[in-house]
C-alpha positions in Angstrom: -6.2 28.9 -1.5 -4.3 28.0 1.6 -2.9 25.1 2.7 -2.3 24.1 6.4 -0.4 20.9 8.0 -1.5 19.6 10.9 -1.1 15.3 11.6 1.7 13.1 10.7 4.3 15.7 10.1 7.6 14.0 10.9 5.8 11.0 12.0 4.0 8.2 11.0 0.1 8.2 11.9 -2.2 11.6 12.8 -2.5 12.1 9.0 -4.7 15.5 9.0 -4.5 18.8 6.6 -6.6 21.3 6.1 -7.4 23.6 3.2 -9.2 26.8 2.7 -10.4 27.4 -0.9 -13.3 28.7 -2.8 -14.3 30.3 0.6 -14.9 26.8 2.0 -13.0 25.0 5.1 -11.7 21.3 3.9 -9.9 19.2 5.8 -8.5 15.9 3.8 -8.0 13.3 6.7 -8.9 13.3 10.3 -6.4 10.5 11.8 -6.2 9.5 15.0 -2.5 9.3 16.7 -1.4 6.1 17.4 1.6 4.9 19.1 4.3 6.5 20.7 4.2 10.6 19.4 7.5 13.1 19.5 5.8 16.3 18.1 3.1 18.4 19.2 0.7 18.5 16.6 -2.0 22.0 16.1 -5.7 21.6 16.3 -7.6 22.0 13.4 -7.9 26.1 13.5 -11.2 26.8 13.0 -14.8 25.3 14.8 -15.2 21.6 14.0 -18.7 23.1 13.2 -17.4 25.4 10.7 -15.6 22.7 8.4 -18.0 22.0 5.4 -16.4 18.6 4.2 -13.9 15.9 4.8 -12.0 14.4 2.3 -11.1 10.6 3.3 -8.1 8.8 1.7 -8.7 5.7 2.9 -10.6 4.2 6.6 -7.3 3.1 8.4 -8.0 4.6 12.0 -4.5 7.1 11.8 -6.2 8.9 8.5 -10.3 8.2 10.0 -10.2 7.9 14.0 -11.1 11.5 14.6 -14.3 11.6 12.6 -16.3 11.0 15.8 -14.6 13.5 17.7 -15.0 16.2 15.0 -18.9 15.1 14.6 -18.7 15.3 19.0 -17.9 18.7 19.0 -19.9 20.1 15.6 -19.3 19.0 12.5 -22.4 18.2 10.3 -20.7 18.2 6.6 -20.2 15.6 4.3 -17.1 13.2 4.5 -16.6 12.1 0.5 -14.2 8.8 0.4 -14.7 5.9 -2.2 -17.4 3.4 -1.2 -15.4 1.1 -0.1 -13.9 3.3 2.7 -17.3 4.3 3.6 -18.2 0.5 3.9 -14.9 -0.1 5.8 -15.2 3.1 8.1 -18.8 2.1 9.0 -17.1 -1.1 11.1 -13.7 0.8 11.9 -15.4 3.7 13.3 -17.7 1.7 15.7 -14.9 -0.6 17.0 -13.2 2.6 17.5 -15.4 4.1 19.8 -16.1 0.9 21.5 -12.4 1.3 22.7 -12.7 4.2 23.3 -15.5 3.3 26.0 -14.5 0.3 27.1 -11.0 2.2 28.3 -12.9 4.9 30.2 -14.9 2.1 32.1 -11.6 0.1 33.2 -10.0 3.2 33.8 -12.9 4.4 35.9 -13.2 1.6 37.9 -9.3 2.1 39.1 -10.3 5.9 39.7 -13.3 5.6 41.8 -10.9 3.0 44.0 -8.7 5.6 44.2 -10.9 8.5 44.7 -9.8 10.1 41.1 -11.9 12.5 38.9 -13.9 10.2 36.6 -12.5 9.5 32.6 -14.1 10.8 29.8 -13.9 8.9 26.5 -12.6 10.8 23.4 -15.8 9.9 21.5 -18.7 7.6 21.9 -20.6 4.8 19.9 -23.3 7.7 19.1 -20.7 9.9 17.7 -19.2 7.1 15.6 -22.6 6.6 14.3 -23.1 10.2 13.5 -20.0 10.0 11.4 -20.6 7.6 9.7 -24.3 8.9 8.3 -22.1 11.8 7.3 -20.4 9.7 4.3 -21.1 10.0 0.4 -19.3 7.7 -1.2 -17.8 7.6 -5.2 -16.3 5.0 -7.6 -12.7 5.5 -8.6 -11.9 8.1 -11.7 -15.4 10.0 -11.4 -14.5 13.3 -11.2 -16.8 15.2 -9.5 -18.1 19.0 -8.1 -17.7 19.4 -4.6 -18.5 22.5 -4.3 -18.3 26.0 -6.5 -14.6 26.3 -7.7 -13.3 22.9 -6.1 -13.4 19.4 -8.2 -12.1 16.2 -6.8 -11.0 12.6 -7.9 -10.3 9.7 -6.4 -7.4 7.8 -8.1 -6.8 4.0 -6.4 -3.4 3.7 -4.4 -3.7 0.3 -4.0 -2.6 0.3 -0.4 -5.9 -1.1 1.3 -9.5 -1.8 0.0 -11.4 1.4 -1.5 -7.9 4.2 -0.6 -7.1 6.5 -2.9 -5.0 9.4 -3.9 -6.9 12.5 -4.0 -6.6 15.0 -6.7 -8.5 18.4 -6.2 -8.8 21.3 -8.7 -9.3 24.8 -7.0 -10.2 28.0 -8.9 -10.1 31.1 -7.6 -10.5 34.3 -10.0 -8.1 33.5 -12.8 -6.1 31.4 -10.8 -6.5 27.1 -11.2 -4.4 25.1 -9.1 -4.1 21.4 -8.6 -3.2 19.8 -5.5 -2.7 15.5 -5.3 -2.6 13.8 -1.8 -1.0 10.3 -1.9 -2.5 9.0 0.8 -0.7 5.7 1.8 0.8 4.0 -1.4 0.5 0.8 -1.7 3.3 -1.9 -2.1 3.3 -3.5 -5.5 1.8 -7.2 -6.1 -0.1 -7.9 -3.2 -2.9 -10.1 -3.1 -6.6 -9.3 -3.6 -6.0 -5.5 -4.6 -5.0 -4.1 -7.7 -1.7 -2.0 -7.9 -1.1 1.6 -7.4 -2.6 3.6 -10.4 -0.9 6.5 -11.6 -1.3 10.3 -11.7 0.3 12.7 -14.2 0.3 16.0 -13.5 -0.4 18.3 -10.6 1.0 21.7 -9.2 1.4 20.5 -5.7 1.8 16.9 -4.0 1.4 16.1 -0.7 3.6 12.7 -0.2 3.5 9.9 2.1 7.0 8.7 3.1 7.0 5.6 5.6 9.1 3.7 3.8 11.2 6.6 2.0 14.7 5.8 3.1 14.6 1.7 2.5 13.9 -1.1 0.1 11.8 -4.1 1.1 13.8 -5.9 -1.6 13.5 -8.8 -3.6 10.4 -9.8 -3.7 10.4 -13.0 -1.2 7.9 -16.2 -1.9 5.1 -15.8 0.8 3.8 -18.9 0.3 7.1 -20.7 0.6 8.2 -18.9 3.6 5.2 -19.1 5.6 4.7 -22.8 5.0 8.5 -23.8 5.8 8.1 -21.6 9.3 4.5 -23.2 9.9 5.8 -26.7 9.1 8.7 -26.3 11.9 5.6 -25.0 14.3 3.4 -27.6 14.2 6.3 -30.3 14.2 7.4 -28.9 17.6 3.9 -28.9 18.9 3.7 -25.2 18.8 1.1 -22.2 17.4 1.8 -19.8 15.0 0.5 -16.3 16.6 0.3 -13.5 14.1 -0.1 -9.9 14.8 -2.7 -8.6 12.3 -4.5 -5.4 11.5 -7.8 -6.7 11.2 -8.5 -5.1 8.3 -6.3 -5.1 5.0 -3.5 -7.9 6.1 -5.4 -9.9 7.9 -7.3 -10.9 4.7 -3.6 -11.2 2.8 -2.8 -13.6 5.1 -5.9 -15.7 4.6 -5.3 -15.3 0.9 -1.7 -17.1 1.8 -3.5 -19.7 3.9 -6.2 -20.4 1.3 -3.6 -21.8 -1.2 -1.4 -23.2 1.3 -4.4 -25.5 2.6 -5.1 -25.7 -1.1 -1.9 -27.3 -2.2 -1.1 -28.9 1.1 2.1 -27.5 1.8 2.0 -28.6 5.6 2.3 -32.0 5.4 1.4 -34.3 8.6 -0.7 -31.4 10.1 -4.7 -30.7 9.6 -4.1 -27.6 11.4 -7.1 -24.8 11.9 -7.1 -20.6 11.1 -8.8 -19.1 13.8 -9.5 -15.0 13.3 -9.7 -13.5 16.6 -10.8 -10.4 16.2 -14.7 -9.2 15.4 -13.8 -6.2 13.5 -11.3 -8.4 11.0 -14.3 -10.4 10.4 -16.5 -7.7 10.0 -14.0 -6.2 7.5 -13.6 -9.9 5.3 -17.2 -10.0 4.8 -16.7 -6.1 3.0 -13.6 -7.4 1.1 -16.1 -10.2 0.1 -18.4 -7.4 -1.5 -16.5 -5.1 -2.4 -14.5 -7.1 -5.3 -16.1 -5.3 -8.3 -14.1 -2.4 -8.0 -11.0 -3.4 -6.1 -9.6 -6.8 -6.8 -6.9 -7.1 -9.0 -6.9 -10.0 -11.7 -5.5 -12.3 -10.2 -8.6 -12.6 -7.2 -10.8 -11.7 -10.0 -10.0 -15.4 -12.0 -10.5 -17.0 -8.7 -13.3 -15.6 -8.3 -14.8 -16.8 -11.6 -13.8 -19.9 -11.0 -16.1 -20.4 -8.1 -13.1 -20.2 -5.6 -13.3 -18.1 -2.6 -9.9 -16.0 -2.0 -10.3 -15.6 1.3 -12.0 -18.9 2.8 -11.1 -22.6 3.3 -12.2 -25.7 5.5 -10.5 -25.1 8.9 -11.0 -21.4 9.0 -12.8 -20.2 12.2 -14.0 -17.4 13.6 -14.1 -16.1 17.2 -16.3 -13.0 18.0 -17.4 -13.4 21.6 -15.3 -13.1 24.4 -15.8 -16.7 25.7 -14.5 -17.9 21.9 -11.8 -16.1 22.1 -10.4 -17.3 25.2 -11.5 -21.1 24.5 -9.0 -21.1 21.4 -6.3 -21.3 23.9 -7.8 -24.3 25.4 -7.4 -25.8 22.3 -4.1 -27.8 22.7 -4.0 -28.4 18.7 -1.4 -26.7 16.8 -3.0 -23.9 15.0 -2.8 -20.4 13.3 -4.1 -17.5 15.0 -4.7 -14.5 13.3 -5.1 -11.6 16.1 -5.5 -7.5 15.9 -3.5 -5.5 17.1 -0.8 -5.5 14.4 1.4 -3.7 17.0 0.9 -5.6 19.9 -0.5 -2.4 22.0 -4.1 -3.3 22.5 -6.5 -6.1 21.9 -6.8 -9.5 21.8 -3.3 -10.5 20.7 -2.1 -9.3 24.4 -4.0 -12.8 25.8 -2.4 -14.9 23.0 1.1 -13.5 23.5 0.6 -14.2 27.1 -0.6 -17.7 25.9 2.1 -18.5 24.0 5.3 -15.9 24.2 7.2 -18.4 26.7 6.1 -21.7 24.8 9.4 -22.6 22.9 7.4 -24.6 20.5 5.4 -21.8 19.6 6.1 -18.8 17.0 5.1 -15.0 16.8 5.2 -14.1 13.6 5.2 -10.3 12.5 3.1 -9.2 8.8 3.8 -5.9 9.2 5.1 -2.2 10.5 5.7 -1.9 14.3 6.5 1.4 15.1 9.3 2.9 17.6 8.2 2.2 21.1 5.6 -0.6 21.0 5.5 -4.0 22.0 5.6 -5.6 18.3 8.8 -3.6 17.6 10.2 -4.7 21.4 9.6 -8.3 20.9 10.9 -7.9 17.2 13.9 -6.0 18.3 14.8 -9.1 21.0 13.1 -8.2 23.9 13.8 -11.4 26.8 10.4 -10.2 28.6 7.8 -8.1 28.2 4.6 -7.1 30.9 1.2 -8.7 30.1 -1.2 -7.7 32.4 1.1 -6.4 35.0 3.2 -9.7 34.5 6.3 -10.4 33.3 6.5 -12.9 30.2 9.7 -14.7 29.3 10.0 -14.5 25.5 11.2 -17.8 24.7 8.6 -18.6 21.8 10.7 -18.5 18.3 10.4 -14.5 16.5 9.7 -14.7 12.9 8.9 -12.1 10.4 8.1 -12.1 6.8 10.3 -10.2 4.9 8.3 -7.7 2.8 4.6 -8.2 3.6 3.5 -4.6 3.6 0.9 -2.6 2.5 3.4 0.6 1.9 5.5 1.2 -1.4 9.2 1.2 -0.5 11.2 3.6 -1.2 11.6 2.6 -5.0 7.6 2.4 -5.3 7.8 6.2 -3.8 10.0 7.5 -6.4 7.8 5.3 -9.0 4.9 6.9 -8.3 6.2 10.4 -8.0 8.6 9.9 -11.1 5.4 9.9 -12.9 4.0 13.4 -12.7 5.5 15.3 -15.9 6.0 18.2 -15.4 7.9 17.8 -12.2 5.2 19.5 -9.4 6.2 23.2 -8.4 6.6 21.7 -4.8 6.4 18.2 -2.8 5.6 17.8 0.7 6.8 15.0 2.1 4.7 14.3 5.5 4.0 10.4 7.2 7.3 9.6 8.2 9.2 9.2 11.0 11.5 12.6 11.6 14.8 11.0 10.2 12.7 9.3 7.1 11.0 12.5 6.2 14.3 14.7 5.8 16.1 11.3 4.2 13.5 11.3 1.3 13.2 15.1 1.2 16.7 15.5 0.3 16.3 12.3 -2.2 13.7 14.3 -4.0 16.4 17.2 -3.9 19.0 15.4 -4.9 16.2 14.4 -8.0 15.5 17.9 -8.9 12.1 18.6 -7.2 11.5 21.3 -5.0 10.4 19.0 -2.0 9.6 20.4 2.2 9.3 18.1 4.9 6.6 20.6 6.9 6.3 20.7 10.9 3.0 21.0 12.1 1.1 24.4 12.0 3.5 25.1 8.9 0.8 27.0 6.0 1.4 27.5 2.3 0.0 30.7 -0.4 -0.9 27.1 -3.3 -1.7 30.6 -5.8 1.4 31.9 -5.2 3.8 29.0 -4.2 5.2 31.2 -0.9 5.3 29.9 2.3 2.7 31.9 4.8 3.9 30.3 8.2 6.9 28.2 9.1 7.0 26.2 11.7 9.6 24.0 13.6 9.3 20.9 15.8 7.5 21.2 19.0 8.7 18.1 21.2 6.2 16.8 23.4 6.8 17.6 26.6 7.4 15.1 29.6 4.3 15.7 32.0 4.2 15.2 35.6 2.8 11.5 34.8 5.7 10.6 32.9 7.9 11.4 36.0 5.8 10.1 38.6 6.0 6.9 36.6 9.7 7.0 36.2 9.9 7.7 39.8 7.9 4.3 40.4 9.8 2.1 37.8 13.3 3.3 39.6 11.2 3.0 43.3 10.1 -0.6 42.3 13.8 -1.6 40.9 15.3 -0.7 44.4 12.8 -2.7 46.2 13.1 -5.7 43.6 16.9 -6.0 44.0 16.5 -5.3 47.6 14.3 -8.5 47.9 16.6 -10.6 46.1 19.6 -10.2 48.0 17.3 -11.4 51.0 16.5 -14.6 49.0 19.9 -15.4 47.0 22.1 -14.2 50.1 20.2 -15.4 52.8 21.9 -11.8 54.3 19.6 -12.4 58.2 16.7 -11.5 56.1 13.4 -12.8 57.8 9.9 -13.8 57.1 8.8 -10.2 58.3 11.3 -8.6 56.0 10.4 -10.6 53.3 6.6 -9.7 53.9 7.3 -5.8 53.6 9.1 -6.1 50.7 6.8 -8.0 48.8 4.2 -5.7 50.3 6.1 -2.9 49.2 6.7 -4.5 45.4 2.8 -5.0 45.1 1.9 -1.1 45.8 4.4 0.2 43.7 3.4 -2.7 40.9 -0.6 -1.0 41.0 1.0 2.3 40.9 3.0 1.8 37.9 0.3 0.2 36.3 -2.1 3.6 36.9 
């Protein structure tokens, strides 16, 4: 029984292990990497078409996205989750590879201008589909056989509809070992979902840490805080724009809005909800069905009471590409609820461009933005940011709600750890950025565990507790892209500052020159932009 690391080792998303027991080839997640990446991660090592099963924690696209891609190149096993990540994976999956093609077809159109080789996409819609008729799903707490010698459970985490820890039993000869994945713990009281559940005992524990070296403190009052900063919005004329993954916050924050409306908390304002993106609608409709299983009390009383948590008068959807665009026709004051979370990709890019320079508007961030994207830059106090190749003042007001997020903090961490008696021979800590993972590693230390923060491609004897391959961090390396852009940003600079001395200075600059350097700004602008 062998253990192998390979995803979201010293970083946040990739998440993707693999382990060889019972004389079968596992791998527990399959994430996709998103955002900015600092390590090289290893390949799975052995033929997708020789992996017999996937074990899914939950369907966010870093733990799911690479489904397709393993089905693409051979795998035909099962992929066990609950059945509530199949459900959610089924829509997550699809809009996934729809991404993935749209990109290849913008980005071809630019090659075949420029006479470049034509883009491949990752994966494709059929080989989403092909994943996702590879699912069998399970209730929580069913332990079950998956194969001769290996038993599984899923234990809720309460970090997103349907995710789970993972608990497997492997038994080899004489030997029985039990190893728990955490998945992505959840934060405690949020809406709609029940709370992280608990797990006991285990030999080894594979550990999130994204939140393992800070608190989110006090809890804050949502409904308060989002009311005051939507009041001050809509008296200045302005929109509230809110970052959202589609799936999981999204529906918090119409669970906020709900009682808001409800209780009339915005006074002098019959504002709408629009949800602008197709897959966060998709996804509501499977946190509609899905409540037998997953809702905590709180959603269940509604519930019972005939009330809908996640639906009120005013709330509108947009799934088209022409209702999407028309909501920023709409010169009401209004909520828009808009994927990406991060900023990097989808529909929020048209209502940041909409709205980012509007004074009397506000952006308001729900949740993580990682190093390097354009959430975090805005966040961080960014005066402009590129839309579209343009540049956007940032004069709109930058909110964020204190605490909204679907991770434990670093007190839930040592929570949910704290409860495994006897202490587990080892802990690996993994999904956390670098400084995060070695923070909460030497916490666990410093708490008597025996905790690693593994590089990728590092492999572990689980019958023996010894460590078969160490490895360290392999940087990614800066390709000749990354300097050939560098080279443009620093060529385009020159000629920017260049053209504004003509115009400020007046320094016997004429039309003509003025005409070449504009000419000049305009090729290197497409450049940068390829």
């Amino acid at each position: 029984m062998q253990l192998t690391f390979l995803g979201a080792t010293h970083e946040v998303t990739g998440s993707c292990f693999y382990l060889t027991a019972c004389g079968k080839k596992i791998v527990i997640d399959c994430g996709m990497e998103q955002g900015p990446n600092y390590f090289e991660n290893q390949e799975i090592p052995v033929a997708a078409g020789e992996v017999d099963y996937v074990l899914l924690t939950h369907a966010h696209i870093d733990h799911s996205g690479m489904l397709p891609l393993l089905c693409k190149n051979g795998f035909s096993g099962e992929i066990h989750s609950t059945d509530a990540t199949a459900d959610l994976c089924s829509v997550m999956l699809r809009d996934s590879a729809h991404i993935q093609e749209f990109e290849a077809e913008w980005r071809n159109r630019k090659a075949q201008r420029a006479g470049r080789e034509p883009y491949v996409p990752i994966y494709t819609m059929d080989d989403a589909v092909a994943a996702i008729g590879l699912f069998v799903p399970h209730f929580y707490d069913q332990k079950f056989a998956l194969c001769e010698g290996v038993e599984v459970r899923f234990t809720d985490v309460g970090h997103l509809l349907g995710s789970a820890s993972i608990e497997i039993w492997v038994t080899e000869g004489d030997v029985t070992k039990k190893v728990v994945f955490s998945g992505d713990i959840g934060n405690l009281h949020q809406p709609i979902i029940r709370d992280p559940q608990y797990i006991a005992d285990a030999d080894y524990v594979v550990m999130e840490s994204t939140y393992g070296d800070r608190s989110h403190g006090p809890r804050p009052d949502y409904i308060s805080e989002l009311s005051q900063i939507m009041q001050r919005t809509f008296d200045r004329g302005g929109n509230v724009v809110i970052p959202s993954f589609a799936v999981g916050r999204t529906q918090e924050m119409l669970y906020f809005l709900r009682q808001i409306k409800e209780e009339r908390l915005v006074t002098g304002h019959d504002f709408s909800v629009y949800v602008d993106s197709p897959l966060a609608v998709e996804a509501t409709n499977i946190f509609r069905e899905n409540g037998a299983e997953c809702y905590d009390d709180e959603t269940r009383a509604l519930i019972q009471k005939g009330i809908n948590p996640i639906s009120f008068a005013g709330l509108k959807v947009s799934v088209s590409a022409e209702e999407s665009k028309a909501i920023n026709f709409d010169a009401s004051s209004k909520v828009i609820l808009s994927a990406s979370g991060m900023c990097d990709a989808g529909r929020i890019k048209h209502h940041l461009k909409h709205n980012l320079w509007r004074r009397e508007s506000t952006i308001l961030f729900v949740g993580y933005q990682a190093v390097g994207s354009l959430g975090r830059q805005i966040l961080e106090g960014a005066e402009t940011v590129k839309l579209f190749g343009e540049a956007i003042e940032v004069k709109a007001e930058i909110a964020r709600l204190a605490g909204v997020s679907g991770h434990a903090d670093k007190e839930g961490l040592l929570t949910w750890i704290g409860h495994f008696s006897p202490k587990p021979q080892r802990v690996f800590v993994v999904h956390g950025d670098d400084a995060v993972c070695e923070a909460f590693t030497a916490e666990l230390t410093s708490r008597g565990f025996s905790a690693v923060a593994p590089y990728s491609g590092s492999s572990f004897d689980l019958a023996t507790n010894v460590c078969l391959v160490a490895k360290g961090p392999v940087p990614i390396k800066k390709d000749y892209a990354a300097r050939r852009a560098q080279s443009t940003f620093e060529r385009l600079l020159a000629a920017g500052k260049r053209l504004l001395t003509v115009i400020e200075h007046n320094k016997g600059g004429t039309n003509k020159d003025l005409a070449r350097f504009a000419s000049q700004i305009d090729s290197l602008c497409d450049k940068w932009d390829r």
